[in-house]
C-alpha positions as CSV (number, residue, x, y, z in Angstrom):
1,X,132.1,114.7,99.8
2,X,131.5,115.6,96.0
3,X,130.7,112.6,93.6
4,X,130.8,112.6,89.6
5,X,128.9,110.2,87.9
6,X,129.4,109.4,84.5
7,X,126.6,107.3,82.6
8,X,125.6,106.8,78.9
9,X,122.7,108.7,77.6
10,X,120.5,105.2,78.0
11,X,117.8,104.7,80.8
12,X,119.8,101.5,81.6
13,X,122.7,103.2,82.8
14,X,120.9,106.7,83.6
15,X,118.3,105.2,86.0
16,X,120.3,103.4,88.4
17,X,122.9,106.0,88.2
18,X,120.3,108.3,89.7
19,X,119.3,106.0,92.4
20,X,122.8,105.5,93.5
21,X,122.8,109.6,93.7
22,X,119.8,109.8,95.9
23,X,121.7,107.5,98.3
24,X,125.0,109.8,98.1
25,X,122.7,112.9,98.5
26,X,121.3,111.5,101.4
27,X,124.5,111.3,102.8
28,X,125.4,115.3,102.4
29,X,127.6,114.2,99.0
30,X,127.4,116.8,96.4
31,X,126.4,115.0,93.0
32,X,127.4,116.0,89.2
33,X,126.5,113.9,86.4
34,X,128.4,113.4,82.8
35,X,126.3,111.8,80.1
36,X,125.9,111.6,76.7
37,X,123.9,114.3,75.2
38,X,121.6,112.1,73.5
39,X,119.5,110.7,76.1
40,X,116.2,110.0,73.4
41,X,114.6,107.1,74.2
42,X,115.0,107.5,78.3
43,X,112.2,110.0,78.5
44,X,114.4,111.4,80.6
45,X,114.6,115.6,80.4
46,X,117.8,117.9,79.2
47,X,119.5,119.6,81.8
């Protein structure tokens, strides 16, 4: 199964969205992500 997830550049949205992608990965699902390129303020890195 392959599985985008699109979230805004916030932690609020970014966070969860990567929980629900362990879950999906766990599962054998191939995971892509579209954000926002400003994720500042989520101390979260650039990929």
């Amino acid at each position: 199964m392959r599985v985008v997830i699109a979230a805004s550049g916030t932690g609020g949205h970014v966070i969860p969205a990567l929980a629900v992608a362990d879950a999906l990965r766990a599962r054998d699902a191939e995971v892509s992500f579209i954000t926002t390129r400003d994720r500042s303020g989520t101390g979260l890195p650039s990929r």
